[in-house]
C-alpha positions in Angstrom: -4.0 23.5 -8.6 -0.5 23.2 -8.3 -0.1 21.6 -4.7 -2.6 18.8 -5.9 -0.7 18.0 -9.1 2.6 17.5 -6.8 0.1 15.2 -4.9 -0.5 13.2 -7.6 3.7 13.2 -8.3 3.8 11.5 -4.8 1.5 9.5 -5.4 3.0 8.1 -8.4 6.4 7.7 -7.1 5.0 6.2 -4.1 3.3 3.5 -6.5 6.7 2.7 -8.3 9.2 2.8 -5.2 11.0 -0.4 -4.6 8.4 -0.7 -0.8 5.4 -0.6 -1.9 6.4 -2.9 -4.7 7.7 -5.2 -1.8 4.7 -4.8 0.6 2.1 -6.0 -2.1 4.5 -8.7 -3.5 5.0 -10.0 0.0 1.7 -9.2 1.1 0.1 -11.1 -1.6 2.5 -14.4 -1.1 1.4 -13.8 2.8 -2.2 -14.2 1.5 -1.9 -17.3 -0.4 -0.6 -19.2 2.7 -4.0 -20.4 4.8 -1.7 -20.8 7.7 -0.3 -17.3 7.8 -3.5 -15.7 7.2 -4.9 -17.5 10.1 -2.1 -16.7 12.1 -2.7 -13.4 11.3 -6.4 -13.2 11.9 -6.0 -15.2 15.4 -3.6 -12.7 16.1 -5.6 -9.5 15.4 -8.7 -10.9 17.0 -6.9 -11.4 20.4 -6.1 -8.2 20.0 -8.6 -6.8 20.0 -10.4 -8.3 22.3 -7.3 -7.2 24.5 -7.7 -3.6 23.6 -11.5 -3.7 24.1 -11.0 -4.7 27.7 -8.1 -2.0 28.3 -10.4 0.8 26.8 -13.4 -0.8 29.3 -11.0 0.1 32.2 -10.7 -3.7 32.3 -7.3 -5.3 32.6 -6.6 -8.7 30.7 -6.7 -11.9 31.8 -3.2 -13.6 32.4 -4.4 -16.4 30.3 -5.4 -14.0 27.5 -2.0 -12.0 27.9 -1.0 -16.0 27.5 -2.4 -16.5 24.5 -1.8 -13.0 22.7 2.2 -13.6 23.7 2.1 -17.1 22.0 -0.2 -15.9 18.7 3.0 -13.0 19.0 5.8 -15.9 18.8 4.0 -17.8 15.9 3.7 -15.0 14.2 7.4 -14.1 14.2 8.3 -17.6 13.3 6.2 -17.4 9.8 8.3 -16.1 7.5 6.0 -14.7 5.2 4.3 -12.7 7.9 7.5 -11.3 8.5 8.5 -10.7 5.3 5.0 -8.6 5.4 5.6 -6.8 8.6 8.9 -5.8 7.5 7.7 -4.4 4.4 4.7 -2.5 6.1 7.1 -1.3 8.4 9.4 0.2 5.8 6.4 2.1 3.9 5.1 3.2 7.4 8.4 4.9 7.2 8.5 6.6 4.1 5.0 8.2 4.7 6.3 8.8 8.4 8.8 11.2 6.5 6.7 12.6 3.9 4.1 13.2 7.0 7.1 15.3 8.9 8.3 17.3 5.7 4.7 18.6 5.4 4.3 19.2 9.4 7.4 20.9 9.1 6.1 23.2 6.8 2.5 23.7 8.2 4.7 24.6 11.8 7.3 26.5 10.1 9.7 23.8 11.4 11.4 23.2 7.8 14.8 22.9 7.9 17.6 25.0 6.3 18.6 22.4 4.1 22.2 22.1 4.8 21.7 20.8 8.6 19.0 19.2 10.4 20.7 20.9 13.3 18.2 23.8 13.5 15.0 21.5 13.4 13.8 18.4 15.1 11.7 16.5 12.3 14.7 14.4 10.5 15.6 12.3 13.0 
């Protein structure tokens, strides 16, 4: 099928873009550091734990909003989490796009091709 077979081309020029070349180079550095993975794990378990209690109906503690704000500042003082996050967040954004080019599509949104002025999905 042809639609799967352009698939596949996406996939494979997803594979050798520049970000996601980036996001496993700087995810794997991120990994080799014990302190930043801890960081990170500290982090996401706090988290958690936060939304658990939001999604209970239950708000968080001060001293657990506390804690999650100072695992936040660590986090952004470890370079190679940033260097991670910042990567992550610029392959969120190419699949973001490729997400609103289909959409557009699927809701007969798709623009004219000249201007974005007739559609809302490029910006």
């Amino acid at each position: 099928m042809d639609i799967l077979n352009k698939a596949q081309e996406l996939a494979d020029a997803l594979e050798k873009s520049d970000e996601l070349r980036n996001l496993r180079e700087a995810e794997k550095t991120m990994q080799s550091d014990k302190q930043a993975m801890k960081l990170m794990n500290d982090f996401r378990v706090k988290q958690l734990e936060v939304y658990n209690m939001q999604v209970a109906g239950e708000e968080p503690s001060d001293q657990l909003t506390e804690e999650l704000d100072q695992l936040r500042e660590k986090l952004q003082e470890n370079l190679f989490i940033m260097d991670y996050l910042s990567a992550q967040e610029k392959v969120g954004k190419i699949l973001e796009q490729i997400n609103n080019i289909i959409s557009q599509v699927l809701h007969g949104d798709s623009c004219n091709g000249n201007s974005c002025a007739s559609c809302s999905g490029c910006n």
